[in-house]
KEDO-861600 format. One record per residue: x, y, z negated of N, C-alpha, C in turn; residue in one letter; residue number from 1. Coordinates in nm, 2 decimals. Each point is the difference from the previous one (the first is absolute). Example, Ala and Ser with C-alpha at 12.3 -4.5 7.8 and 13.67 -1.06 7.14 Angstrom:
BEGIN
ATOM, 1.32, -0.57, -0.78, -0.09, 0.12, 0.00, 0.09, 0.12, 0.00, A, 1
ATOM, -0.04, 0.11, 0.07, 0.09, 0.11, 0.00, -0.08, 0.11, -0.08, S, 2
# end
This chain:
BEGIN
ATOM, 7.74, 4.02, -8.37, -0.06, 0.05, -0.12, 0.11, 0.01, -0.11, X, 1
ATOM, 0.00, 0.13, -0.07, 0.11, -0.01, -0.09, -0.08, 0.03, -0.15, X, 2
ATOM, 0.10, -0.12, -0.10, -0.10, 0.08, -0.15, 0.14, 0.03, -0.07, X, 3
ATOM, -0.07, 0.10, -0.08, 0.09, 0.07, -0.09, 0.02, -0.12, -0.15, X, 4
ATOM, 0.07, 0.00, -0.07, 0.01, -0.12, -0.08, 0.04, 0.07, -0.17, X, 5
ATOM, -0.07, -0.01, -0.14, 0.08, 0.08, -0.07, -0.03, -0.15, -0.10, X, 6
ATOM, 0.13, 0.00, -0.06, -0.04, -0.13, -0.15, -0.09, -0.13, 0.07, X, 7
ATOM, 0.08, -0.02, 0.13, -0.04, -0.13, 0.07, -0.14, -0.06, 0.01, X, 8
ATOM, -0.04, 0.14, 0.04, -0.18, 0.02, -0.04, 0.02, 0.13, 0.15, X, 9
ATOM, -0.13, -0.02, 0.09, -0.03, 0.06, 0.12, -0.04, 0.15, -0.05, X, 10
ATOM, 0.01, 0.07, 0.02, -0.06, 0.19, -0.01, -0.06, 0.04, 0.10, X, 11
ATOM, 0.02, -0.01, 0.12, 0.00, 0.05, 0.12, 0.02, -0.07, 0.16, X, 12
ATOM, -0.12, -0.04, 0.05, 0.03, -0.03, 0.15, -0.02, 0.12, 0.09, X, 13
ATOM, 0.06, -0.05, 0.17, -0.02, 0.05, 0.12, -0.01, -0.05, 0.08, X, 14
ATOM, -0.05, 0.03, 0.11, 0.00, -0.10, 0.14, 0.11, 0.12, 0.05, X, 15
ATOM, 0.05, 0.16, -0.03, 0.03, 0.01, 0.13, 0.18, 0.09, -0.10, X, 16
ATOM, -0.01, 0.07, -0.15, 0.11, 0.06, -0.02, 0.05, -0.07, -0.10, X, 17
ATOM, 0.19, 0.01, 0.01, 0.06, -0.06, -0.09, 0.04, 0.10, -0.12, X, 18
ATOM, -0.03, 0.14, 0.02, 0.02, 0.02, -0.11, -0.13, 0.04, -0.11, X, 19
ATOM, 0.03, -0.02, -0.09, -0.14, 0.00, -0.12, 0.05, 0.12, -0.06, X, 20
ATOM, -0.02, 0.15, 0.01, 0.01, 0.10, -0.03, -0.07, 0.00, -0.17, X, 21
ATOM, 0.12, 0.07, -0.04, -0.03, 0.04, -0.15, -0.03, -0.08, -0.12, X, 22
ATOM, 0.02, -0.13, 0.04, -0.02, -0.17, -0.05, 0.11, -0.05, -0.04, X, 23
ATOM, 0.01, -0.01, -0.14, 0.08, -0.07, -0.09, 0.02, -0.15, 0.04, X, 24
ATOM, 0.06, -0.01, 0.06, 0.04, -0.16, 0.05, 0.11, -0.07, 0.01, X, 25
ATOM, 0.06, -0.14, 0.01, 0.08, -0.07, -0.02, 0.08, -0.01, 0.14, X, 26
ATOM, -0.11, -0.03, 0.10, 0.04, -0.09, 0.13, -0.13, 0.02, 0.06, X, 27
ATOM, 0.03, 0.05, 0.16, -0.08, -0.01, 0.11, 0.01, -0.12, 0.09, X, 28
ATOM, -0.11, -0.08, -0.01, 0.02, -0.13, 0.02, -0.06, -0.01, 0.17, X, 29
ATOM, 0.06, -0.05, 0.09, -0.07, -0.02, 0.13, -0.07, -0.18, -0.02, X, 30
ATOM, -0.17, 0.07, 0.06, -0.07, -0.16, 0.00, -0.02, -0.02, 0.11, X, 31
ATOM, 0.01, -0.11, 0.12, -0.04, 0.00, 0.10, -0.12, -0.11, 0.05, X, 32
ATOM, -0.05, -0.05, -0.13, -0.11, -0.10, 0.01, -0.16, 0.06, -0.01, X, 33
ATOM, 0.05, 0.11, -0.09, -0.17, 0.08, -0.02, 0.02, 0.13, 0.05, X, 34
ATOM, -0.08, 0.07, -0.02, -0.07, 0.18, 0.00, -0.06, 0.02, -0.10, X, 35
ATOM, 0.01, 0.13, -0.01, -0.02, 0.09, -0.14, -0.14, -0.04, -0.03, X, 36
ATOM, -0.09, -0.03, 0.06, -0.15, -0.07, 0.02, -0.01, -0.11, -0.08, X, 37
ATOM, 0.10, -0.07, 0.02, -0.01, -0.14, -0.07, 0.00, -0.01, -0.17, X, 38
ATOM, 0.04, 0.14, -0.04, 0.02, 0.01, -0.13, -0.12, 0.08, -0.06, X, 39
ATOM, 0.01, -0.01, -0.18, -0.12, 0.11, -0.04, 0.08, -0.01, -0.10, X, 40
ATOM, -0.02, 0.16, -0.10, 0.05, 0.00, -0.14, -0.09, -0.07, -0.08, X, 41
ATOM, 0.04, -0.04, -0.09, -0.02, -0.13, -0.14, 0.08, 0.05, -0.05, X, 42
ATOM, -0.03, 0.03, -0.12, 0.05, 0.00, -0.12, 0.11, 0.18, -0.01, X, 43
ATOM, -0.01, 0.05, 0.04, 0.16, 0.09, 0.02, 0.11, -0.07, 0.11, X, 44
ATOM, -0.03, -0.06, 0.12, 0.05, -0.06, 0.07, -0.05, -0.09, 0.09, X, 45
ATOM, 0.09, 0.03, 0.14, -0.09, -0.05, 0.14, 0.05, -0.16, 0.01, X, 46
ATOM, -0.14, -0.07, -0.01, 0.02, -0.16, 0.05, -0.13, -0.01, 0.15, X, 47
ATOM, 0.07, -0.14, 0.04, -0.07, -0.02, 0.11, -0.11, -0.02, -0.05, X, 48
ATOM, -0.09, 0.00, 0.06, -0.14, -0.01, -0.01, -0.06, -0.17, -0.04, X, 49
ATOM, 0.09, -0.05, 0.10, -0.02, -0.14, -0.06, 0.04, -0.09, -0.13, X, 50
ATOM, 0.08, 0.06, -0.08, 0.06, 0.05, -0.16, -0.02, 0.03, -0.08, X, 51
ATOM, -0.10, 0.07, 0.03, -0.06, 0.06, -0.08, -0.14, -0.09, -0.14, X, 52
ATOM, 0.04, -0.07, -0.11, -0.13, -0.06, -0.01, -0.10, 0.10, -0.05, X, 53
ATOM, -0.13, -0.14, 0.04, -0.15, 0.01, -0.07, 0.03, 0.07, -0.14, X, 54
ATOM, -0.09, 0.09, 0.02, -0.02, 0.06, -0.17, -0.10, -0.07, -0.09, X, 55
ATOM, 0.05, 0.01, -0.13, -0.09, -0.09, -0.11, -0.11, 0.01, -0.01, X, 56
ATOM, -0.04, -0.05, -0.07, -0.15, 0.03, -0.04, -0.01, 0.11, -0.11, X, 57
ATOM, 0.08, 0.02, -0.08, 0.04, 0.13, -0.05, 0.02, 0.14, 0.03, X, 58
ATOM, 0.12, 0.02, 0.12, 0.02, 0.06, 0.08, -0.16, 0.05, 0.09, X, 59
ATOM, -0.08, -0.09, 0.06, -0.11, 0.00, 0.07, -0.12, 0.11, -0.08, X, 60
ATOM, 0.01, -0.12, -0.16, -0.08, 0.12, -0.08, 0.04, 0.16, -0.05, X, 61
ATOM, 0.12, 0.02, 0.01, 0.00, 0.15, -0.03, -0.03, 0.10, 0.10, X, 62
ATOM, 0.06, -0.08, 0.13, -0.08, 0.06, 0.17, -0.15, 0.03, -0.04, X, 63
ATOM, -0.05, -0.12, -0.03, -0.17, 0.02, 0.01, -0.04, 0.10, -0.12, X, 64
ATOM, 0.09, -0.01, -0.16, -0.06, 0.11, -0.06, 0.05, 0.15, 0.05, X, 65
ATOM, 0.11, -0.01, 0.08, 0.00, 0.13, 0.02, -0.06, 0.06, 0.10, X, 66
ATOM, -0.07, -0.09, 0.06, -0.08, 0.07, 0.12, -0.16, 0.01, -0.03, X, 67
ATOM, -0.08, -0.07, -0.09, -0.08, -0.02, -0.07, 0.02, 0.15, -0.10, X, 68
ATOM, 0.10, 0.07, -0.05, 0.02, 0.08, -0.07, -0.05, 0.12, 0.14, X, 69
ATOM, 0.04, -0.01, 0.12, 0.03, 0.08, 0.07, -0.11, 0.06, 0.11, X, 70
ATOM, -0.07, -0.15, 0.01, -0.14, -0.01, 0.07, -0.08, -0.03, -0.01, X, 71
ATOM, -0.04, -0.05, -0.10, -0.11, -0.06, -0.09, -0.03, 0.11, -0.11, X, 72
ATOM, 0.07, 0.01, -0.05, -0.06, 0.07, -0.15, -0.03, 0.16, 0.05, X, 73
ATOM, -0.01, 0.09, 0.08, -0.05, 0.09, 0.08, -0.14, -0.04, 0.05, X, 74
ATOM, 0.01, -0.08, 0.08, -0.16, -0.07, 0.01, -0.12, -0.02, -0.09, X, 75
ATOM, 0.10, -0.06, -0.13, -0.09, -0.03, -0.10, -0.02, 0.12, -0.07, X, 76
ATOM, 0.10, 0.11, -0.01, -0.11, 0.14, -0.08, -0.06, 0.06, 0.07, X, 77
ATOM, 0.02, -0.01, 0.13, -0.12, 0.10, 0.09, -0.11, -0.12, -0.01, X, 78
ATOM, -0.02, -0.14, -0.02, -0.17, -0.02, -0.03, -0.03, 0.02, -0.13, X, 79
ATOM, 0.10, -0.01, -0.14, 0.04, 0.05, -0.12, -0.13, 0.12, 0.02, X, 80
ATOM, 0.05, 0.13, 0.12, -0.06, 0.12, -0.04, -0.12, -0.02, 0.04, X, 81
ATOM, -0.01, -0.06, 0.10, -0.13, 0.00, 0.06, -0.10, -0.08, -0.07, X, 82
ATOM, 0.03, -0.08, -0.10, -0.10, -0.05, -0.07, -0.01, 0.06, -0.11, X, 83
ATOM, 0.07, 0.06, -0.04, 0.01, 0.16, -0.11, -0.11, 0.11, 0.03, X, 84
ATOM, -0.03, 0.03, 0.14, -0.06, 0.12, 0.03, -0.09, -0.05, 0.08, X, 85
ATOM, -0.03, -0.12, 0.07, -0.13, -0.09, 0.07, 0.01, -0.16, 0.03, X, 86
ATOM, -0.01, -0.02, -0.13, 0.00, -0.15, -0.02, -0.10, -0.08, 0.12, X, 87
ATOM, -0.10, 0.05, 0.10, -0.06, -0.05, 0.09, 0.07, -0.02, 0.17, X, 88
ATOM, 0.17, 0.13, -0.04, 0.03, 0.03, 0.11, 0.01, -0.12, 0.09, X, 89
ATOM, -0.04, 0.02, 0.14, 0.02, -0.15, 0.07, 0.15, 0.06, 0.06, X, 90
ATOM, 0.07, 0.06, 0.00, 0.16, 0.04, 0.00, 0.07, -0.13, -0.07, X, 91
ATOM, -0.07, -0.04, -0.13, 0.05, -0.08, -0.10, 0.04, -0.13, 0.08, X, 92
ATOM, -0.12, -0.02, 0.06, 0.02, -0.18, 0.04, 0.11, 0.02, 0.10, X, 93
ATOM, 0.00, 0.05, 0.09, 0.08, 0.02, 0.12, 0.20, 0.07, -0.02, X, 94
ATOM, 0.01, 0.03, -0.14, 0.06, 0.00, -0.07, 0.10, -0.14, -0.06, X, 95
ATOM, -0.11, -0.04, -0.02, 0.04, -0.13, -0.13, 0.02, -0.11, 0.13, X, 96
ATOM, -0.02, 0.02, 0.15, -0.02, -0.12, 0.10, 0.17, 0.07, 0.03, X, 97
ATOM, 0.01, 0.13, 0.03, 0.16, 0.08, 0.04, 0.07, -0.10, -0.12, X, 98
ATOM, -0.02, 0.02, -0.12, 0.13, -0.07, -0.06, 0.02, -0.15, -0.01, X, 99
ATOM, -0.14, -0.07, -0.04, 0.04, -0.13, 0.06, 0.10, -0.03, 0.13, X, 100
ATOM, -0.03, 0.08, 0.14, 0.08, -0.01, 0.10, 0.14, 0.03, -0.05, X, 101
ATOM, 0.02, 0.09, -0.05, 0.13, 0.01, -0.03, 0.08, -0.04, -0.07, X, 102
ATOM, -0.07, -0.09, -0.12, 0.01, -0.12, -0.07, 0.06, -0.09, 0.08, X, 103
ATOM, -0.08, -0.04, 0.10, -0.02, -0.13, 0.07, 0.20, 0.09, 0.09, X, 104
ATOM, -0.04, 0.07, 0.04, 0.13, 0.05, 0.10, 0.14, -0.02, -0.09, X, 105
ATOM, 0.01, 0.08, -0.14, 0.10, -0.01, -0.10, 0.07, -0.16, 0.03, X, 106
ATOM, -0.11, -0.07, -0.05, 0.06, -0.15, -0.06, 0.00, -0.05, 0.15, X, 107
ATOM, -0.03, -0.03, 0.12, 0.08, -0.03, 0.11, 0.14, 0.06, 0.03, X, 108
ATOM, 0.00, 0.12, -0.03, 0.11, 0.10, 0.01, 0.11, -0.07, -0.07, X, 109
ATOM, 0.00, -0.01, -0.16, 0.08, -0.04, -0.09, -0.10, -0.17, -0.05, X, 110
ATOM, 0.06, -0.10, 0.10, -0.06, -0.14, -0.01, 0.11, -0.09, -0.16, X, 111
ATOM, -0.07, -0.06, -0.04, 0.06, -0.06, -0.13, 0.08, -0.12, 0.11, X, 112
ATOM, 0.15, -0.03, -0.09, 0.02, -0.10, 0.10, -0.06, -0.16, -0.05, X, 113
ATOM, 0.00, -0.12, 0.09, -0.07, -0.13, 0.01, 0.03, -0.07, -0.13, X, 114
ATOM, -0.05, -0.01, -0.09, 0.05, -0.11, -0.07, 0.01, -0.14, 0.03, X, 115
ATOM, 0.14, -0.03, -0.07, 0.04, -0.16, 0.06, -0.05, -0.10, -0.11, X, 116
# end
């Protein structure tokens, strides 16, 4: 496995070529302990997986408002309409059960971490 290395910060892995075409880099580093697998980008740069820390509880909430922006608030103006033009619709309930679920899916998705 070879990573490309720029500002002693990872850019680029491989399991199979050593050259990193078109990549501004320092040093092509040979690793013979992992594979390109073992890594994931963070931050603008590849760490092992195991390296990587737990995100905040901060971090966690902007995940959840941005997906709440993304999948939730669509939900809520289609029953928005539907209670605009048939406040009886039974569309409505079965609606409002869809976003609960996806409520409930969000915040497993994006979990707060444990307080100590």
């Amino acid at each position: 496995m070879y990573k490309a290395i720029k500002d002693n910060k990872i850019i680029a892995v491989s399991d199979t070529d050593t050259e990193f075409f078109c990549m501004v880099k320092d040093a092509v580093v040979e690793d013979t302990e992992h594979c390109a697998s073992d890594y994931t980008e963070y931050n603008k740069q590849f760490l092992l997986k195991t390296e990587i820390p737990a995100p905040t509880k901060e971090e966690q909430s902007e995940q959840r408002a941005f997906a709440y922006k993304q999948e939730i608030d669509p939900i809520t103006a289609h029953i928005q309409r539907l209670r605009d033009d048939d406040p009886e619709s039974e569309e409505i309930a079965e609606l409002i059960a869809e976003r609960d679920a996806k409520v409930a899916e969000i915040k497993a998705r994006y979990p707060y971490p444990e307080e100590q």
